[in-house]
C-alpha positions as CSV (number, residue, x, y, z in Angstrom):
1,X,142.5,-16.3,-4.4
2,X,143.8,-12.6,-4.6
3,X,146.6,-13.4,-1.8
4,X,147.3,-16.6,-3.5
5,X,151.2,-17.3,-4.5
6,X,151.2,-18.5,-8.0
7,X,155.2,-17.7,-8.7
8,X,157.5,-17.4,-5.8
9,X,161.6,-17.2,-6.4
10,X,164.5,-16.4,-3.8
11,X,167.6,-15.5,-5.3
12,X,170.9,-15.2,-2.8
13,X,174.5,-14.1,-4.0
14,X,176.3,-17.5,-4.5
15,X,178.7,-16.6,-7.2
16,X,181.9,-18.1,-6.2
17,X,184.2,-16.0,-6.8
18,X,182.6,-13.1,-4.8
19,X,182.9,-15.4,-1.4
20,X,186.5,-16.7,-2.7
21,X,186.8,-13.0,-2.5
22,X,185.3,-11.7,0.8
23,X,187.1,-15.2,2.3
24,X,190.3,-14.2,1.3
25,X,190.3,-10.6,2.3
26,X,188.3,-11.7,5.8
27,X,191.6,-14.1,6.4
28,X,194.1,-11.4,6.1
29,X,192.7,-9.1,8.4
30,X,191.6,-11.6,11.0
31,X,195.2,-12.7,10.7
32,X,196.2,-9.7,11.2
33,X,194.2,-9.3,14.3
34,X,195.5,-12.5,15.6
35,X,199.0,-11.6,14.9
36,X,199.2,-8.0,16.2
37,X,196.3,-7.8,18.6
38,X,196.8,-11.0,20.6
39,X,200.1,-12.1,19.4
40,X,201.8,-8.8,20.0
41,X,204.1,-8.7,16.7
42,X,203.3,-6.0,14.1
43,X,201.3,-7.0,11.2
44,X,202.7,-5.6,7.3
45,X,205.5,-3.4,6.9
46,X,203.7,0.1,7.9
47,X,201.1,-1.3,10.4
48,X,198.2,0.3,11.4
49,X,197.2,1.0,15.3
50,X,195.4,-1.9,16.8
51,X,192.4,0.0,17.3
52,X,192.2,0.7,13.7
53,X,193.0,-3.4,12.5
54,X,190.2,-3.9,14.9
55,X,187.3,-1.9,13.1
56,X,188.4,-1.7,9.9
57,X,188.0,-6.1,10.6
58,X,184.6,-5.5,12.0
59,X,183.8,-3.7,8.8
60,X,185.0,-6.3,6.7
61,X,183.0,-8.6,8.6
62,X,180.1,-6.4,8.6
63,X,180.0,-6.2,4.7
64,X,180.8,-10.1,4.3
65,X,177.3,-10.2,6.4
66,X,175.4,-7.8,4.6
67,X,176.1,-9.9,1.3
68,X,175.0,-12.9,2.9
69,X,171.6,-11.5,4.3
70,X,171.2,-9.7,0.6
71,X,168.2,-11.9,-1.0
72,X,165.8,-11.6,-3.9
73,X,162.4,-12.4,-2.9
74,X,159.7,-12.3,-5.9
75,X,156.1,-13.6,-6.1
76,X,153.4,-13.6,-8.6
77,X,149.8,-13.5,-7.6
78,X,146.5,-13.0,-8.6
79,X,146.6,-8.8,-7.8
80,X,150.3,-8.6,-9.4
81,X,154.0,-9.1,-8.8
82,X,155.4,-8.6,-5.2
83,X,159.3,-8.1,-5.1
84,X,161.5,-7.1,-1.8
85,X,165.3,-6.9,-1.8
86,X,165.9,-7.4,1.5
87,X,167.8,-5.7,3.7
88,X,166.6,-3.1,1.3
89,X,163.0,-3.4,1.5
90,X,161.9,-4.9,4.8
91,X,158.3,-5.4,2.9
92,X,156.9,-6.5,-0.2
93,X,157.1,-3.5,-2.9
94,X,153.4,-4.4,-4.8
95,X,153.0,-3.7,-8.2
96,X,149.2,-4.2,-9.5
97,X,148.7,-5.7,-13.4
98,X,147.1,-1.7,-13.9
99,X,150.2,0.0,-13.2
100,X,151.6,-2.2,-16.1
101,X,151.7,-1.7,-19.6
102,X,154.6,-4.0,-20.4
103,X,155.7,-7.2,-18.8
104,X,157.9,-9.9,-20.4
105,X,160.6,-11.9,-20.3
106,X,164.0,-10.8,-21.4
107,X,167.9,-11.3,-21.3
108,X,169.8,-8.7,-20.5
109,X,173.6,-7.6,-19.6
110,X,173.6,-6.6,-16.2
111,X,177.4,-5.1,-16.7
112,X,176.3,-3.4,-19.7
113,X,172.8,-1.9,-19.0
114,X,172.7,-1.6,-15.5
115,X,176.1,-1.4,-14.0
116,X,176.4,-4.8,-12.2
117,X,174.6,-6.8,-10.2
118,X,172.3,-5.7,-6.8
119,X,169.5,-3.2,-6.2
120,X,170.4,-0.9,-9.1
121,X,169.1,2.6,-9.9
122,X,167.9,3.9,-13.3
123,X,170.6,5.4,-15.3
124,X,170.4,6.4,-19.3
125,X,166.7,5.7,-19.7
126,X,167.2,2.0,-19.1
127,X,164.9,2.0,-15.0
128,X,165.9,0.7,-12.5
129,X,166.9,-3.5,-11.7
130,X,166.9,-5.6,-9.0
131,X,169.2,-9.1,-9.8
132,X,171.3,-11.1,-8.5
133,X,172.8,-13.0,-10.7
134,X,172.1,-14.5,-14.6
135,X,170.9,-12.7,-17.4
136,X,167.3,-13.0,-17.3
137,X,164.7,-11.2,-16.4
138,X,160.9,-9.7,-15.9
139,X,160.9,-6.5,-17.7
140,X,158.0,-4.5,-16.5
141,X,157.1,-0.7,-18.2
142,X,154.8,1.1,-16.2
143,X,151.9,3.8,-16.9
144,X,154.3,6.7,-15.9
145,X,157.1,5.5,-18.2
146,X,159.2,4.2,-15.3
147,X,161.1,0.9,-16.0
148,X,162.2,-2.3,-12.9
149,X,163.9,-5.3,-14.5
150,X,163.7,-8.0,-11.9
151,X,166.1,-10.8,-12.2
152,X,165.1,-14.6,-12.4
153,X,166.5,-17.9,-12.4
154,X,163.2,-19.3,-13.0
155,X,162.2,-17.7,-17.1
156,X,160.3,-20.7,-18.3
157,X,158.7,-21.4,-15.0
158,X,157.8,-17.6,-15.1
159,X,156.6,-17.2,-18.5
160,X,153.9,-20.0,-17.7
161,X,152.7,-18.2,-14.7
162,X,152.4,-14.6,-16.7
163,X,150.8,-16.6,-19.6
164,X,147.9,-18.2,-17.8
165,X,147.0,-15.1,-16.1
166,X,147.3,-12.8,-19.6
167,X,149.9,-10.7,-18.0
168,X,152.5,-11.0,-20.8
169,X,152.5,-7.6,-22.5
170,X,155.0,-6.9,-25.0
């Protein structure tokens, strides 16, 4: 029963303007590749060195990658909330109802209070988030003062779940 999932959520970036984005700036330098590198015609009017198109590409293509793997992974259960923000955290970060003294429900500007979206650090007092998109989410307060907003997609379906284990704590 401890182990138990009661909550589980998986958030991925799928705003579309962010892969409109990463799809138009991965065309350009993979045409650019294709015209300079294999087609042997310069690429812009002050071209770089092949060897530089090549891995400054890669590291487009590397980042376009990294935002596709970047995932929000949350789970209630029975012994508390378990989060990971993978590739960030490889495992579960646990966080026991005892560590807690607040946990609720709240909106929030990500732009505003924390910066943006992502894994994002405490600045100004406010803790630290992890979200990847929306404007809601679990607010947790901690015994040491520390704050972690977690993002969710899921607030009503949450809210129920902290409810029937007395875990809301305003």
């Amino acid at each position: 029963m401890h182990n138990e999932i009661l909550f589980s959520e998986t958030q991925r970036f799928k705003q579309w303007w962010l892969w409109l984005i990463l799809l138009v700036v991965n065309s350009i330098f993979l045409l650019g590749v294709w015209q300079q590198v294999i087609g042997g015609q310069v690429f812009g009017d002050n071209p770089m060195g092949n060897n530089g198109l090549i891995i400054v590409t890669g590291l487009v293509l590397l980042l376009t990658a990294l935002f596709a793997a970047f995932r929000l992974d949350t789970q209630i259960r029975a012994g508390g909330i378990y989060v990971r923000f993978f590739p960030f955290h490889l495992s579960y970060r646990h966080y026991s109802w005892d560590s807690l003294t607040k946990s609720y429900i709240r909106q929030y500007s990500a732009i505003t209070e924390y910066g943006g979206w992502g894994l994002r650090l405490g600045y100004f007092g406010r803790g630290a988030a992890y979200n990847i998109a929306g404007d809601t989410g679990l607010q947790l307060e901690f015994t040491n003062h520390k704050k972690l907003l977690i993002g969710t997609n899921k607030p009503a379906e949450l809210t129920e779940i902290l409810t029937k284990l007395g875990q809301i704590k305003q």
